[in-house]
NUPAVEX-65512 format. One record per residue (C-alpha): residue in one letter; x, y, z. Coordinates in steps of 0.05 Angstrom, whole numbers, plus 32768, in hexadecimal, padded with zeros to 4 digits. Last residue first. Example, Ala and Ser with C-alpha at 12.3 -4.5 7.8 and 13.67 -1.06 7.14 Angstrom:
residues 2
s81117FEB808Fa80F67FA6809C
This chain:
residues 264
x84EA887E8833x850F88BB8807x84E888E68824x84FA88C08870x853F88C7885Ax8541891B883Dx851F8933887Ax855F890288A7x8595891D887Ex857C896B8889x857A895488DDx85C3893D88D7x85D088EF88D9x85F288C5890Bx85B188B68930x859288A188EEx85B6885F88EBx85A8884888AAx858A87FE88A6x85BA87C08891x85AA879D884Fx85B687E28823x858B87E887EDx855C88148807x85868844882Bx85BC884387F3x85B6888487DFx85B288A28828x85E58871883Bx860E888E8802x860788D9881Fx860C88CC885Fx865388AC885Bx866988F28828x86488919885Fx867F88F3889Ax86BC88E98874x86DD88CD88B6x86AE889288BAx86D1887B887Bx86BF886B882Dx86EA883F8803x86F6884B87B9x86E988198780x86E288368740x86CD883186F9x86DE884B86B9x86CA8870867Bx86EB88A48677x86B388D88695x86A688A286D0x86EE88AD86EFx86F288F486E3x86AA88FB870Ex86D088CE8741x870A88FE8743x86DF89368751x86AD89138785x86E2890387ACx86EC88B687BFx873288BA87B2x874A88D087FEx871D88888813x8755885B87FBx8762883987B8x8745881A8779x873F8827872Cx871788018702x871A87FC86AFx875B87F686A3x876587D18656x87788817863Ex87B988178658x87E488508642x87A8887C862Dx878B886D8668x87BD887F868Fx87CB88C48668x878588D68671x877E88C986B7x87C388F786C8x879C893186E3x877689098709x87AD88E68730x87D689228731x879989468757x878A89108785x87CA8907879Cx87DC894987B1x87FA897D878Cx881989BF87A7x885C899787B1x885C896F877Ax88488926877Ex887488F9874Ex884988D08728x8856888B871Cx8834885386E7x8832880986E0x884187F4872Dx884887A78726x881A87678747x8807875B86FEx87BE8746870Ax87BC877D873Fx87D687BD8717x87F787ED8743x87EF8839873Ax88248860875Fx881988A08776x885F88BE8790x887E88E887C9x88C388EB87C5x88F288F887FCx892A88CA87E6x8940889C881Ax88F288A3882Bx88D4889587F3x888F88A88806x8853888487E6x8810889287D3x87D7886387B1x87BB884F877Bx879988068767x878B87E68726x875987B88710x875187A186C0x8789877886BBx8763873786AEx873A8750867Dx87868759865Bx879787198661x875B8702863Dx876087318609x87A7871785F3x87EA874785FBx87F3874B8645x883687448644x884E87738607x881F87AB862Dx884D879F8667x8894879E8641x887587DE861Ex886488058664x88AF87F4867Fx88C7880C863Dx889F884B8644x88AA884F8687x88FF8851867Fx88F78884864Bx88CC88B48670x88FD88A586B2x892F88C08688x89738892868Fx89B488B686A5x89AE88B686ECx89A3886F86EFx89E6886986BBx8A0A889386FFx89EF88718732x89FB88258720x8A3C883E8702x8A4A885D874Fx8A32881A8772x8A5687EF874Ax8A4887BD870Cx8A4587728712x8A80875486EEx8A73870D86CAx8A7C872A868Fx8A5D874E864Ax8A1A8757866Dx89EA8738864Dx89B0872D8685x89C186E1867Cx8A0986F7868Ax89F5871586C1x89CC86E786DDx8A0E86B786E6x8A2A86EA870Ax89F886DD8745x8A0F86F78783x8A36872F8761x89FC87488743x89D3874A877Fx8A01877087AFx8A0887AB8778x89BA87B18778x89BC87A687CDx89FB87E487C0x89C48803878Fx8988880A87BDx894987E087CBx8957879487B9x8918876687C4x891A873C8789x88EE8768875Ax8922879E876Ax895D87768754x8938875C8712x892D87AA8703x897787B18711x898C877C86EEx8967878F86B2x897987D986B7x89C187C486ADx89B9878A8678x899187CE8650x89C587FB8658x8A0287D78640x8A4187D18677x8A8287EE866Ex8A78882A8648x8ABD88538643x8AB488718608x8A6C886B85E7x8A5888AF8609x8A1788A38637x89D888B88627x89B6886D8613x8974887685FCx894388468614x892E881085DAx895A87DC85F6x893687DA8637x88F187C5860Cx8928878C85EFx8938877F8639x88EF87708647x88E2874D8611x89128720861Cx890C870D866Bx88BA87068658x88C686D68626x890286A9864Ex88C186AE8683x8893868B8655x88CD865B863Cx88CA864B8688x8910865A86B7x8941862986CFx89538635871Bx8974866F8740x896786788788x895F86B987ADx8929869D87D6x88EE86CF87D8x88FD86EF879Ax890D86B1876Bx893286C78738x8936868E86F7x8960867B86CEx8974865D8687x89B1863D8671x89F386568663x8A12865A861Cx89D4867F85F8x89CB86B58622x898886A5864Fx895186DC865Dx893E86EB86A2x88FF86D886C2x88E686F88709x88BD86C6872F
């Protein structure tokens, strides 16, 4: 459920993503809504006073509440606001007048993606604000994606507890993921020290990313294939005697095989 903060004349609502329906939203949720456009406030605004129709932060907040509710470009954006003019007034815009595809574009265009994480990454800290919440934030995962409307290839880190992406790297084009995830540990931790364990697919479970991993401080969850054969024989080899099921030794090399029964 996606909260939005109330104006003071109408009352307050809620988003629901899966049904589109608006009902009245929890003081915890009013919370959220309003710290979350005051973190908005914060981004710089480049645009020349004259002619501004439509604040910045009431803009990015319907579009952020738009994309938590399913909507993937700026005409569904557009579509949104219009359905529920109500929301924008809650949002506080200055009327019940959803903005249009090209404004959509053009104040988008405008806003730093450093600015707009920042605020994104100081509405999140503001959330998880007591220990216990953030114990409970502790696992993230990373993985790739493609926009393909766009042709971007990004590493997205995605914090369970949360169910959001926290952080985004663009992948350049002599990069790969591995290398702008570990380049970029230091700066993730620094923004959100309460991670301690990172998970994902079997292209992390290098032995240079994992050696990052353990010199901050932090833990990891990786999965391990068929595919990566010597990497496979190397943990059963550690694990023979701890493992409950025995180690096939006809899918071993003749070196593995010296260095099992040694081991045995």
């Amino acid at each position: 459920m996606v909260q939005v903060v109330a104006r003071p004349n109408p009352a307050p609502r809620t988003v629901s993503p899966q049904s589109d329906s608006i009902s009245p939203a929890t003081p915890a949720g009013q919370q959220a809504a309003a710290s979350l456009l005051d973190c908005l406030r914060q981004i710089p605004d480049q645009r020349k006073a004259r002619g501004v129709r439509f604040p910045l932060a009431p803009l990015l907040g319907l579009c952020v509440v738009a994309f938590i509710c399913g909507r993937q470009n700026l005409t569904q954006i557009r579509r949104f606001g219009r359905d529920h003019l109500d929301l924008l007034l809650e949002l506080g815009f200055p009327r019940r007048r959803a903005p249009s595809v090209p404004t959509l574009s053009r104040v988008l265009g405008s806003v730093r993606i450093t600015d707009l994480q920042q605020a994104l990454k100081e509405w999140l800290l503001g959330l998880v604000d007591s220990v216990r919440k953030r114990q409970a934030c502790r696992v993230a995962a990373v993985d790739g994606k493609t926009s393909r409307a766009a042709g971007v290839h990004v590493l997205n880190v995605f914090l369970h507890q949360a169910q959001q992406v926290i952080w985004q790297l663009p992948i350049a084009a002599k990069q790969n993921e591995i290398s702008a995830l570990k380049q970029s540990l230091a700066e993730l931790f620094a923004a959100y020290p309460f991670l301690q364990i990172l998970t994902g697919d079997a292209m992390f479970s290098g032995e240079p990313l994992c050696a990052e991993l353990i010199a901050h401080g932090r833990h990891y969850v990786f999965q391990v294939k068929a595919d990566q054969k010597h990497l496979l024989e190397k943990m059963e080899l550690i694990f023979a005697g701890k493992l409950q099921r025995p180690v096939n030794q006809a899918s071993l090399s003749g070196e593995k095989k010296k260095r099992l029964r040694r081991r045995a």
